[in-house]
C-alpha positions as CSV (number, residue, x, y, z in Angstrom):
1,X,119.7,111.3,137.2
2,X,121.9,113.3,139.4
3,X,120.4,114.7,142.4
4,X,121.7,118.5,141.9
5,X,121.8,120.7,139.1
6,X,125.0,122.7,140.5
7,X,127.3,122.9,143.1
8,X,127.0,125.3,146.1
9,X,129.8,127.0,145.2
10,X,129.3,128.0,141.6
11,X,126.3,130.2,140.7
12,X,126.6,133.9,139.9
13,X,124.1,136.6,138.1
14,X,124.6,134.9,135.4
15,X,122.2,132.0,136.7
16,X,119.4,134.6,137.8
17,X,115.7,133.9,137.1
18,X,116.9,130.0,136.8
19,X,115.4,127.2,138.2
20,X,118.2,125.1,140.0
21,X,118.5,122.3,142.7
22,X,121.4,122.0,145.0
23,X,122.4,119.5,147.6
24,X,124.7,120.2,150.8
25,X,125.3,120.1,154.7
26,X,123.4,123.2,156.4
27,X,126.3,125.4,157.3
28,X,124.3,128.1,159.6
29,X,121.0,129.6,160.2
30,X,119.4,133.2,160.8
31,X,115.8,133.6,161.4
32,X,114.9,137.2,160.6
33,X,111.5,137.5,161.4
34,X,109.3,135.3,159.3
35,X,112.0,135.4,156.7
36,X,114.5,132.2,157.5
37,X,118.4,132.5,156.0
38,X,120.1,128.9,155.4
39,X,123.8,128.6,154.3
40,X,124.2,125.3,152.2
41,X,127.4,124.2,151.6
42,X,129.8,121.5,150.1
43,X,132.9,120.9,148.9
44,X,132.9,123.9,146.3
45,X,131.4,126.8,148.4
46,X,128.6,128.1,150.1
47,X,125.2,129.5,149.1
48,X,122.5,131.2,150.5
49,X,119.0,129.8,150.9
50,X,115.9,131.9,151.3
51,X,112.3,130.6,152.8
52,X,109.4,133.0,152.7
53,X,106.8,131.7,154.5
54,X,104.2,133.8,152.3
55,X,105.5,131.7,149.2
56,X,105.3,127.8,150.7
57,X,104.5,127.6,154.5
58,X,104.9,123.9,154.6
59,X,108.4,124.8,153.2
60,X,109.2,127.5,155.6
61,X,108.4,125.2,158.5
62,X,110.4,122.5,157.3
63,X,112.9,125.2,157.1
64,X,112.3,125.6,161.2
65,X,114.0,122.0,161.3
66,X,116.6,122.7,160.0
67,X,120.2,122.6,162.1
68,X,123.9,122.6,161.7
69,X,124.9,119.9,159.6
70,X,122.3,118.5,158.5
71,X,122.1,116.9,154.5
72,X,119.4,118.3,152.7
73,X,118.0,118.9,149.0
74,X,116.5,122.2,147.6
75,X,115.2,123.4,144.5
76,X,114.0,126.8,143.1
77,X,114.8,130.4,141.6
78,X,118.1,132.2,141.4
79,X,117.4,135.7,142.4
80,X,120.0,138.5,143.1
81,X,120.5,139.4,146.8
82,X,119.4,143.1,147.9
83,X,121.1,146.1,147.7
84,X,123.8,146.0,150.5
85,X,123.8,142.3,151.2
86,X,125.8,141.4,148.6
87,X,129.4,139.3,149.8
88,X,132.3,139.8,147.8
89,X,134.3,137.3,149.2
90,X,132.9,134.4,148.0
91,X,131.6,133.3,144.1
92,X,128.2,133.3,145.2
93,X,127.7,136.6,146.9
94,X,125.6,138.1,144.3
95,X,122.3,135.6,144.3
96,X,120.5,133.6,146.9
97,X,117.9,131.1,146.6
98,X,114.4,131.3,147.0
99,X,113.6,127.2,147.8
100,X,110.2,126.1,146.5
101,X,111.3,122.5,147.5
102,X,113.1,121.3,150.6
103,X,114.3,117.5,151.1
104,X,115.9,116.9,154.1
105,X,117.8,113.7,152.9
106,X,119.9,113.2,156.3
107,X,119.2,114.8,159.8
108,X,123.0,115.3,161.9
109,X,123.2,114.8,165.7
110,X,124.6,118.0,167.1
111,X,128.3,117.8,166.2
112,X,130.8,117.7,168.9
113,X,132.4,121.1,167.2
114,X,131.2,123.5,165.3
115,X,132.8,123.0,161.3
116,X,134.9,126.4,161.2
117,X,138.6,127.2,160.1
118,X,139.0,128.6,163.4
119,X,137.4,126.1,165.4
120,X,139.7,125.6,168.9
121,X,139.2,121.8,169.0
122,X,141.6,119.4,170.3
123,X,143.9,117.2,167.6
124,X,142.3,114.2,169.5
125,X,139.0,115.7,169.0
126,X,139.8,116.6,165.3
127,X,141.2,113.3,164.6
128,X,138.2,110.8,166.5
129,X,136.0,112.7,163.8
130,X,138.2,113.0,161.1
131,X,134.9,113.1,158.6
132,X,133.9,116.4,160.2
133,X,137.0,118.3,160.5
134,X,137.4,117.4,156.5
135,X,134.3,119.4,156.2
136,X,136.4,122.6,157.3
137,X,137.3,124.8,153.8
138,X,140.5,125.0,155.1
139,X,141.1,120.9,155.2
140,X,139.7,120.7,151.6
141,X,141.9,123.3,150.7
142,X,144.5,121.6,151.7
143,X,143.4,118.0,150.2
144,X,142.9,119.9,146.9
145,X,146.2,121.6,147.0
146,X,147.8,117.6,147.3
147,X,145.7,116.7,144.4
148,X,147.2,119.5,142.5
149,X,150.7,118.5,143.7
150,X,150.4,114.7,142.9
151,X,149.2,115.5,139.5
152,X,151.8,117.9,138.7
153,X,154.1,115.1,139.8
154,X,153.1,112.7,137.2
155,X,152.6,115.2,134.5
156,X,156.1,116.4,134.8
157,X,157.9,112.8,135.0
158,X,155.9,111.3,131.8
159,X,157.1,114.1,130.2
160,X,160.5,113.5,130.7
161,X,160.4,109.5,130.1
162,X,159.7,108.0,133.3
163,X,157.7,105.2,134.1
164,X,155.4,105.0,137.1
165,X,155.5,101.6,138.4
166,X,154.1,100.2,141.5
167,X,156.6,98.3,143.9
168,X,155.6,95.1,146.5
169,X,153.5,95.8,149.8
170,X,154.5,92.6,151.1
171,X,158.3,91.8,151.0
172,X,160.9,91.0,152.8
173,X,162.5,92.3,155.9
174,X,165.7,93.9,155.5
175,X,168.0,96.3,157.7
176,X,167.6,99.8,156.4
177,X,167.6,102.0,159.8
178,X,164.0,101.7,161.2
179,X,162.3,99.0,162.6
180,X,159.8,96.7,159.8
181,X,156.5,96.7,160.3
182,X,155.4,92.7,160.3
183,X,152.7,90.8,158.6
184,X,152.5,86.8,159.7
185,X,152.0,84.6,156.5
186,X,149.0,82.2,157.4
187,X,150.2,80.1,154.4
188,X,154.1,79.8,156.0
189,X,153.8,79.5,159.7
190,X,156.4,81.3,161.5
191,X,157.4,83.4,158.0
192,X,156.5,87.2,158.1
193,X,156.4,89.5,155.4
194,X,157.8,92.9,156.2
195,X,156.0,96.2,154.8
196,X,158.2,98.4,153.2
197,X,160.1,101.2,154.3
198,X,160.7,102.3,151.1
199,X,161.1,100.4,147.8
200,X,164.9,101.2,147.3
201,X,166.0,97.5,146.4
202,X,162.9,97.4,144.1
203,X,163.7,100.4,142.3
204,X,167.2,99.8,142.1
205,X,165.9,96.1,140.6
206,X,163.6,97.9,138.0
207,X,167.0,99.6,136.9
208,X,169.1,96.3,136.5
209,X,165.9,95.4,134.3
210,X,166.1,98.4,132.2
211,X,163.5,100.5,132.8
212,X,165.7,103.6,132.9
213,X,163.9,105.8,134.3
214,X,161.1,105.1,137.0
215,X,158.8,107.1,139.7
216,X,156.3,105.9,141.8
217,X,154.4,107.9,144.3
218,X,155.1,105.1,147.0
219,X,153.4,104.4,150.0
220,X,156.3,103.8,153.4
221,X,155.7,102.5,156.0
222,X,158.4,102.5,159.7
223,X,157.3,101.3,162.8
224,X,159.7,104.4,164.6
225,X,159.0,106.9,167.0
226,X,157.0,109.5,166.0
227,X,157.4,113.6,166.2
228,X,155.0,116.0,164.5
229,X,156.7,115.5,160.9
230,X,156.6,111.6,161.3
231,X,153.9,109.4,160.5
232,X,153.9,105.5,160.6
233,X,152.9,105.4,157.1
234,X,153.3,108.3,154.7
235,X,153.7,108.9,150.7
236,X,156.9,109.6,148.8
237,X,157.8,111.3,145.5
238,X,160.3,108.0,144.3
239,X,162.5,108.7,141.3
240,X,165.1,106.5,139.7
241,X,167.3,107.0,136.7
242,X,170.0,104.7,134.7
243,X,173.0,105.9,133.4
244,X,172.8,109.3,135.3
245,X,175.5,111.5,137.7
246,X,174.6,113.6,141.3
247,X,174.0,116.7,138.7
248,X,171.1,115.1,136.3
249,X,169.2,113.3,138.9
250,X,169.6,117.4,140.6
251,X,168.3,119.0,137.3
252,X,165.3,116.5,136.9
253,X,164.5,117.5,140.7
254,X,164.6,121.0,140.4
255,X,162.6,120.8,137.6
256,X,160.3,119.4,138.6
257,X,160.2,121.7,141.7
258,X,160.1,124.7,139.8
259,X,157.0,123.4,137.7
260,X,155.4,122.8,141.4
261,X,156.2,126.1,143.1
262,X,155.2,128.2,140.1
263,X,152.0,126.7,139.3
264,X,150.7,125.9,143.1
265,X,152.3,129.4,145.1
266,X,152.4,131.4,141.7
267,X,156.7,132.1,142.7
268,X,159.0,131.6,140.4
269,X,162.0,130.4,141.5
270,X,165.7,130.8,139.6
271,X,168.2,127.4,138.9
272,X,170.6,125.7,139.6
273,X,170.0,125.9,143.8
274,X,172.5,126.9,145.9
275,X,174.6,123.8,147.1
276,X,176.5,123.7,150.1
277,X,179.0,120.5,151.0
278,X,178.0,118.6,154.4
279,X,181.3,120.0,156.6
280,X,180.7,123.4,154.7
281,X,176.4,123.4,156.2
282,X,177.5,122.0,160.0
283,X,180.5,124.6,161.0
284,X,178.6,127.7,159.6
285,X,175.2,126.8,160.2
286,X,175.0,123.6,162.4
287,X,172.5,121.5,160.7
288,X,172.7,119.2,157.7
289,X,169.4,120.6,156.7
290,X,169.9,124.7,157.3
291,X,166.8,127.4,156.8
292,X,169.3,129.9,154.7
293,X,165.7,132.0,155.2
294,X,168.3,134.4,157.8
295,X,171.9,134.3,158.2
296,X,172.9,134.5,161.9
297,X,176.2,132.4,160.9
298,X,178.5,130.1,163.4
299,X,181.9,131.3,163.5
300,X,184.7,129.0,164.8
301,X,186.6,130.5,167.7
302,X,189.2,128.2,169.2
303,X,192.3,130.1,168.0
304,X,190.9,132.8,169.9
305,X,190.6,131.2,173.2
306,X,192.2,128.0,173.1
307,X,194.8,130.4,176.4
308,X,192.0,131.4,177.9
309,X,192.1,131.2,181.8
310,X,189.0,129.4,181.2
311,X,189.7,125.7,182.1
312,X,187.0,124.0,180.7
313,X,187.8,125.5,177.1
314,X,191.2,124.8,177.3
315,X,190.4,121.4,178.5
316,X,188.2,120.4,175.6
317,X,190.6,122.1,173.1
318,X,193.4,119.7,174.5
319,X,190.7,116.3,173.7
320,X,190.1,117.8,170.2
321,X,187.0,119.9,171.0
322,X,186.4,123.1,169.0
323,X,184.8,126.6,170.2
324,X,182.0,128.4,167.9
325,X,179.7,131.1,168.8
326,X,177.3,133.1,166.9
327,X,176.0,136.5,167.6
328,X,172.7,138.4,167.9
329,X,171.8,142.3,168.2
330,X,169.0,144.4,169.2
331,X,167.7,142.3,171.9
332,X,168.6,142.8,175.8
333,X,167.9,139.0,177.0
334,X,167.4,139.1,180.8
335,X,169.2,136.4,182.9
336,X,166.0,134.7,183.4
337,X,165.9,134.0,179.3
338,X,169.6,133.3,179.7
339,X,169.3,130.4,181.4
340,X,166.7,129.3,179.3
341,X,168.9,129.2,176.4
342,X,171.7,127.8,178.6
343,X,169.3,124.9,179.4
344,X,168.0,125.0,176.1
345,X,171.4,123.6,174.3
346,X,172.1,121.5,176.8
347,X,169.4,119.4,175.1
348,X,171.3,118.8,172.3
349,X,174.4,117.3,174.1
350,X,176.6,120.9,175.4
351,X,177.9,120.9,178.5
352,X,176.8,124.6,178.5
353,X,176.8,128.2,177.0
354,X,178.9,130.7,177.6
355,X,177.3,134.0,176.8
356,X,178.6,138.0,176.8
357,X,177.2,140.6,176.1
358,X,179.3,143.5,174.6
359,X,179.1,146.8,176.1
360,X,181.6,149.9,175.3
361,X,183.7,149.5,178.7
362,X,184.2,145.4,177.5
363,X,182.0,142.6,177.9
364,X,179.4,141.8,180.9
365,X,179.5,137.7,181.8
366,X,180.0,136.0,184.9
367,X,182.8,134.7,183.0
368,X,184.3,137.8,181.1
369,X,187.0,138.2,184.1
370,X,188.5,135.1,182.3
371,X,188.4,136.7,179.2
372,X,191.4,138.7,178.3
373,X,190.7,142.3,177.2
374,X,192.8,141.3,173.8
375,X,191.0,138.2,173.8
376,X,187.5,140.4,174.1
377,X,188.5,142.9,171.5
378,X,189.5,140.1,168.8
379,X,186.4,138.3,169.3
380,X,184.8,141.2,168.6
381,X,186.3,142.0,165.6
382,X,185.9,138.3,164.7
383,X,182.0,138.6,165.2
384,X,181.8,141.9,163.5
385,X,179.8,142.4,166.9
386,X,178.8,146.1,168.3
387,X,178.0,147.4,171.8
388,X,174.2,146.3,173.3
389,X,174.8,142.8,170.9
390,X,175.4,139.7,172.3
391,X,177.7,136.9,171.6
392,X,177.0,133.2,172.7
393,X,179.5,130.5,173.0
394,X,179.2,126.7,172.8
395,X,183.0,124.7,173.6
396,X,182.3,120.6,172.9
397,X,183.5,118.1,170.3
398,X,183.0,119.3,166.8
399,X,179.4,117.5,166.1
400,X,178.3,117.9,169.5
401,X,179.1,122.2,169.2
402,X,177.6,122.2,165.3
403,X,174.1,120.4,166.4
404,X,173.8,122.5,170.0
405,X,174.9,125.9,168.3
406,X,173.1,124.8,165.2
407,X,169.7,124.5,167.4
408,X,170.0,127.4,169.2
409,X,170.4,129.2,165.5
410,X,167.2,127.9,164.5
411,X,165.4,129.0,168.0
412,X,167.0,132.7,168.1
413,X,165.9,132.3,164.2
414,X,162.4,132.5,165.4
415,X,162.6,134.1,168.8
416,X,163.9,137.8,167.2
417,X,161.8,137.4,164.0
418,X,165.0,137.1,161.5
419,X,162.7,135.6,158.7
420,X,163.1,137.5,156.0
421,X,159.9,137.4,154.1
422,X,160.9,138.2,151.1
423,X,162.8,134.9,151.2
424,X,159.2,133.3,151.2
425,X,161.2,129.9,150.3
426,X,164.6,128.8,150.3
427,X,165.9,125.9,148.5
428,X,169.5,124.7,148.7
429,X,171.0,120.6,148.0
430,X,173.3,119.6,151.0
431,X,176.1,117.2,149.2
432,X,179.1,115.4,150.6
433,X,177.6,113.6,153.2
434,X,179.6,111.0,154.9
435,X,179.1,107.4,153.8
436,X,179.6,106.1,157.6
437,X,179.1,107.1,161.4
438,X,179.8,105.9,164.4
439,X,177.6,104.5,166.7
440,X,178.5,105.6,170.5
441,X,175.8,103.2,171.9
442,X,175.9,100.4,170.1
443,X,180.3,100.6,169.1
444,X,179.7,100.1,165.6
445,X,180.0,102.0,162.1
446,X,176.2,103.0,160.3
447,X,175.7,104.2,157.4
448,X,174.7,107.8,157.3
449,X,171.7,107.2,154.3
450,X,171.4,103.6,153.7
451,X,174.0,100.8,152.4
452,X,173.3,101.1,148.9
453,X,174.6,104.6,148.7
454,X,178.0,104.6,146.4
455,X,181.3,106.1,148.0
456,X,182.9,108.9,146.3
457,X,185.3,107.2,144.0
458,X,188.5,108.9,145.3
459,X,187.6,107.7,148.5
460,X,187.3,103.9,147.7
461,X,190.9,103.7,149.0
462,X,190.3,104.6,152.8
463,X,186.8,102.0,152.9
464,X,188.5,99.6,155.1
465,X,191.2,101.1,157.0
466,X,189.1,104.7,157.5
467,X,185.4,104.5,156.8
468,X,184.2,107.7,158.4
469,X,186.5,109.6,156.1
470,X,185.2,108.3,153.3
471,X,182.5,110.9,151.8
472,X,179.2,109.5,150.3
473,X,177.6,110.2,146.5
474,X,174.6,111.5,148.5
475,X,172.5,114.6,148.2
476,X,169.8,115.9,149.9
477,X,166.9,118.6,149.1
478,X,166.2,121.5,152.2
479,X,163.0,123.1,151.8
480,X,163.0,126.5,154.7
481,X,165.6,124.4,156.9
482,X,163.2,121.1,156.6
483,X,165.0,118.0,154.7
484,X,162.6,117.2,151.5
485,X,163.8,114.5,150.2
486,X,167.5,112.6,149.6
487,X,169.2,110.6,147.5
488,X,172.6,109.2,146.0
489,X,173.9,107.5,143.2
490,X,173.3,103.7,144.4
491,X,176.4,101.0,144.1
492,X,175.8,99.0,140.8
493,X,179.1,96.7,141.4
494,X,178.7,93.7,143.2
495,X,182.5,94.0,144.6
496,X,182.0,97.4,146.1
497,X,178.5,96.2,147.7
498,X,180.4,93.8,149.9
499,X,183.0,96.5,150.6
500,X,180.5,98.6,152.3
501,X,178.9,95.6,154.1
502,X,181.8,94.4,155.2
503,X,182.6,98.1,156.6
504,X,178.8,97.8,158.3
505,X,179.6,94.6,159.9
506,X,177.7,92.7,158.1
507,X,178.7,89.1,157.3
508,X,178.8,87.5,153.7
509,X,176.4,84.8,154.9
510,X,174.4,87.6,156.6
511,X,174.6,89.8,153.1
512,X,173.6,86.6,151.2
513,X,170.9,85.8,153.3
514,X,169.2,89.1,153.4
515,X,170.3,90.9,150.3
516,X,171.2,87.7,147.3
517,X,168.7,88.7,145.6
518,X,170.1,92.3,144.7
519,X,173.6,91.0,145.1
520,X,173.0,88.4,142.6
521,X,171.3,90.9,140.0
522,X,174.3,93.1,140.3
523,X,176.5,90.2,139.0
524,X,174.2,90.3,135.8
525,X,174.9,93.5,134.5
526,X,173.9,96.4,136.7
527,X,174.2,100.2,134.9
528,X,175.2,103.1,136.8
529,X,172.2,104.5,138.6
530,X,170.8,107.1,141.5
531,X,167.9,108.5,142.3
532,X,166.1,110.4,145.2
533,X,163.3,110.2,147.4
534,X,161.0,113.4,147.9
535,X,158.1,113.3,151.1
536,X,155.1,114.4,149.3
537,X,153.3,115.0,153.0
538,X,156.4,117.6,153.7
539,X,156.0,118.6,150.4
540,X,152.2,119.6,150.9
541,X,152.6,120.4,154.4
542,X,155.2,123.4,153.7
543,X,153.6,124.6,150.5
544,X,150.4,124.9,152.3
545,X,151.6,126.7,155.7
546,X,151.2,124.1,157.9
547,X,153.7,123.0,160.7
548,X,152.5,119.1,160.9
549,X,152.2,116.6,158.1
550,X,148.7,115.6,159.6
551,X,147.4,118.2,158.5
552,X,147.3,117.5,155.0
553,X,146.7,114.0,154.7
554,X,143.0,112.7,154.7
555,X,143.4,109.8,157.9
556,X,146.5,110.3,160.0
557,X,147.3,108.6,163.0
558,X,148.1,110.7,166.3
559,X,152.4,111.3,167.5
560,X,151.4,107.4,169.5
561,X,150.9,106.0,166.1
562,X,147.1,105.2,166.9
563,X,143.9,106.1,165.1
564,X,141.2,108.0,167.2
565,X,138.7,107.2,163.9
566,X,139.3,103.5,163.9
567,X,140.7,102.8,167.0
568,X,143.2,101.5,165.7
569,X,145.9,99.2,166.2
570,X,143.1,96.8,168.0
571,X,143.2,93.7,169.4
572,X,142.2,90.3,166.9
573,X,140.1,87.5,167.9
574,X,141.2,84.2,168.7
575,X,139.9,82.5,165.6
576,X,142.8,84.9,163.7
577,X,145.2,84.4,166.0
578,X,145.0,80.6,165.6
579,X,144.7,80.5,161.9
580,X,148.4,82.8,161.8
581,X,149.8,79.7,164.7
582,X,150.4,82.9,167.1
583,X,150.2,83.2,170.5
584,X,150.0,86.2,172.2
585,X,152.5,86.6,175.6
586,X,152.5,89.2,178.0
C-alpha cells in the first residue's frame, strides 16, 4: 500500500471536500495564533497544511514539533483557502489541508542551509550536501529538464534507425589527447585497464561490424585539468553512421537539435545552420567556436600599417605576423580599464594592445604620433569607425592575434551588453579544421581532433611533405560561442591510417601495438563512416541557463576533481593494495 494518496504538488478545487494523505519534507512554518501553517513539499510542488487546535489538540501539538526539513505523513480534508489567501503561482494555491493525522516519519537536524533557489551557499557547501541542495526546485528543475533531454535523444535516433549500444568501461589505454584514467587488474599483475575517454575505436568497430547506424549516450571519463565546463567524468550524445558524408551526419544532428530546442525552450529554430570554414571563424571572429549572438568583427589591417613608424608592427610584419583590430562605440573606457584590457590579452599570448580612440581632430593614443594622418583616416574608413568610438589593435603571429583579439571579442561581448536577445540561441557548424598542429613545447605535429579523423581527399598529396596544410573532414557544433559537440568522417582504409600515424610520429610497431586491433579490422572490409560526439552536460547546462556543467548533473566533483559528498578520491587499505601487487611511493 503506498503511503500517499497524491503528490504535494498536484491537488486543485477539484479535490475539495476529499479525504487525502500526502507525504513530504516540512518546507516552512507560521504560527498564527493558535492556528499553525505547514508547507509540505516534494518533488512535484508544495502544499499547505492547516492544524486547528479546536479540531485535534494532540495533532496541533505535534504540529509545535515540527521544523524545517523534517519527513512527515498527513492525512485529512481538502478545503479551499480563504478569500485573499489564495497563490496563483503555484498548482496548489487554491486549497490547503486541514490534517486530522500527523506522522512524523523522520525528524532532520537543522540543515546547514536553508533549501531555497536563492540560498547564498558556498559550491563546497552545496556539493558536501549534495542531497540537500537537490531538494532546491530549481536543481529538480534542472534534473527534470535532462530527463526530458535524454529521452528526446533516444526517441529521435530509434526513429531514424539507430541502435543504442553500450561500449567497454574497462579497455585499453590508448593515446587520444588526455591522460587515461587507470584501473590495476588483480587477475594480471602489473596490466591496467584504462577507462575510456570516449568509445571512438568502439564505435568505429560496431561500424566495421555493420551496425550502420549506432548511438549511445556514453559515459567519458579524462583525468585532465579541470575548468568550470570540465568534469573528470561526464555523459556524451555518441552517434555513428555507415556509408554517410560531413552533410548527412549534419542533417541527422540538426535534426535532432531542432526536435530538442522546440519541445524543451518552445523556439523553433530554421535549417540548414549557418557554416563557416575554420580560417573563415579565426580572422573574423578569433575563435574556432564563435558566439555569432553580436557581431563586433576582426578586421585585418597589415596593409594599412605594415610603414608605420611604429617598429614593433613593422617588425612582426617582416617575421610573418599580421595586424587585426576590431572596434567598439558608445563607451568612453578610462585609462585605468585600458590597461585592464591591455593586460587582459596579454593572457592569451599578445605582446600587447595598441588602442585609439577616434575623435574629430584624429585619433588620441600614446601612440597615434606614429600613426600617419593617411594612415588614421584609412583605418577609419576600414573600420567604418566614427568619432567618440574606439579601435583596438593586436600585431602577433596569425594564431597568436586570432585567439588574443578573438578573447577580447568575447569580453567586450559581455562588458557593453552586445547580446542581442532576440538571438536567444545561435547555432552555426565550424568545418575545415586542420588535420595537424604543431606542438611548440613538445617539437612535434598533433592532431587537431584525434588520429582517426580522415584528411580531405584533395589534400592526401601534401600528408607527408606538408601536414599542417592538409585540412581535416572534421566539423564541429557551436552552441552561443560554446563547442557542443564534434565530429568527422573517420579513416576506413588501413593505408591512409598509417599515413596519418606516421605523420603523428608514431611508429608501425607502436601503431600495432596500441591500435592492431582497429588496424587489423580495417583490413577486413571497413565502409565509409563519421559520426559526432555531442556533451549532453553542455547540452543541459546551456538550455537551462546555467554557466557550469555542475549544475545539472546529480553528483559532480569540485574544479580539483574531488568529491566533498564522498570524499572522494580516498586512500585504500593495505589488504587492497596487496591483493593489486602495488606499492604506494612517495
Amino acid at each position: 500500500m503506498m503511503l500517499r494518496t497524491h503528490t504535494c504538488g498536484e491537488l486543485t478545487a477539484r479535490q475539495i471536500k476529499s479525504q487525502v494523505t500526502l507525504c513530504g519534507w516540512v518546507d516552512a512554518r507560521r504560527d498564527h495564533g493558535n492556528v499553525i501553517f505547514i508547507d509540505v513539499r516534494d518533488r512535484w510542488g508544495k502544499t499547505q497544511l492547516v492544524f486547528h487546535p479546536e479540531s485535534a489538540r494532540e495533532i496541533h501539538q505535534s504540529a509545535e514539533k515540527l521544523r524545517p526539513e523534517y519527513v512527515i505523513r498527513v492525512h485529512g480534508i481538502v478545503r479551499e483557502r480563504p478569500a485573499g489567501t489564495q497563490n496563483k503561482k503555484i498548482t496548489t494555491g487554491e486549497i490547503e489541508i486541514h490534517v486530522e493525522q500527523l506522522e512524523i516519519l523522520n525528524p532532520s537536524e537543522v540543515p546547514p542551509f536553508e533549501i531555497l533557489d536563492d540560498t547564498a551557499v558556498s559550491e563546497e557547501l552545496r556539493l558536501k550536501y549534495r542531497y540537500l541542495d537537490l531538494r532546491r526546485p530549481t536543481m529538480i528543475n534542472r534534473l527534470k529538464m535532462r530527463h526530458q533531454i535524454t529521452k528526446i535523444v533516444r526517441d529521435y535516433f530509434d526513429e531514424n534507425n539507430f541502435l543504442e549500444v553500450e561500449t567497454p568501461m574497462l579497455t585499453r589505454s590508448t593515446p587520444e589527447g588526455a591522460r587515461d584514467f587507470l584501473v590495476p587488474s588483480r587477475l594480471d599483475p602489473g596490466s591496467f585497464y584504462a577507462l575510456p575517454q570516449s568509445p571512438q575505436l568502439f564505435k568505429q568497430i560496431l561500424m566495421i561490424s555493420g551496425l550502420d547506424r549506432y548511438f549511445q549516450l556514453a559515459r567519458c571519463l579524462r583525468d585532465e585539468d579541470l575548468r568550470a565546463d570540465r568534469q573528470p567524468e561526464h555523459t556524451q550524445i555518441d552517434v555513428e553512421m555507415s556509408f554517410v558524408s560531413e552533410d548527412d551526419v549534419m542533417q541527422v544532428i540538426e535534426g535532432l537539435l531542432v526536435r530538442l530546442i522546440q519541445e524543451v525552450r518552445g523556439i523553433q529554430l530554421k535549417t540548414p545552420f549557418r557554416r563557416l570554414r575554420y580560417q573563415e571563424a579565426m580572422d573574423r571572429f578569433g575563435s574556432d567556436k564563435p558566439d555569432l549572438r553580436f557581431s563586433l568583427e576582426m578586421i585585418d589591417v597589415t596593409s594599412v600599417l605594415k610603414d608605420s613608424e611604429l617598429k614593433v608592427f613593422q617588425g612582426i610584419v617582416k617575421q610573418g605576423g599580421v595586424i587585426k583590430g576590431l572596434t567598439t562605440s558608445d563607451r568612453n573606457f578610462s585609462r585605468g580599464e585600458l590597461d585592464e584590457l591591455t593586460t587582459f590579452v596579454q593572457g592569451f599570448g599578445a605582446k600587447g594592445l595598441a588602442w585609439f580612440k577616434v575623435t574629430p581632430d584624429g585619433f588620441e593614443s600614446p601612440i597615434a604620433k606614429f600613426v600617419t594622418p593617411e594612415q588614421q583616416q584609412e583605418l577609419k574608413s576600414t573600420f567604418g569607425a566614427k568619432s567618440g568610438d574606439m579601435i583596438f589593435l593586436v600585431a602577433d603571429q596569425w594564431l597568436t592575434t586570432c585567439l588574443a583579439l578573438g578573447a577580447l571579442r568575447s569580453h567586450l561581448g559581455k562588458v557593453l551588453g552586445l547580446l542581442d536577445p532576440s538571438k536567444a540561441l545561435s547555432l552555426l557548424w565550424v568545418v575545415d579544421f586542420p588535420l595537424f598542429q604543431w606542438n611548440e613545447e613538445e617539437k612535434k605535429i598533433d592532431a587537431v581532433h584525434h588520429p582517426f579523423t580522415a584528411p580531405q581527399e584533395t589534400d592526401l598529396a601534401a600528408l607527408e611533405k606538408e601536414p599542417t596544410r592538409v585540412r581535416a573532414r572534421a566539423y564541429d557544433i557551436i552552441l552561443n560561442g560554446t563547442e557542443l559537440g564534434g565530429g568527422s568522417i573517420r579513416i576506413h582504409q588501413e593505408s591512409v591510417q598509417k599515413r596519418v600515424f606516421q605523420a603523428l610520429g608514431i611508429s608501425s610497431q607502436e601503431a600495432e601495438e596500441k591500435f592492431g586491433f582497429l588496424l587489423k579490422a580495417l583490413r577486413l572490409g571497413a565502409p565509409p563512416h563519421g559520426g559526432i560526439a555531442l556533451g549532453l552536460d553542455r547540452l543541459c547546462a546551456l538550455l537551462s541557463g546555467t554557466d557550469s556543467i555542475r549544475e545539472v548533473i546529480a553528483f559532480p566533483k569540485t574544479q580539483k576533481g574531488s568529491c566533498p559528498l564522498t570524499e572522494a578520491p580516498s586512500k585504500v587499505s593495505e589488504k587492497q593494495l596487496k591483493e593489486l601487487k602495488l606499492q604506494i611511493k612517495t
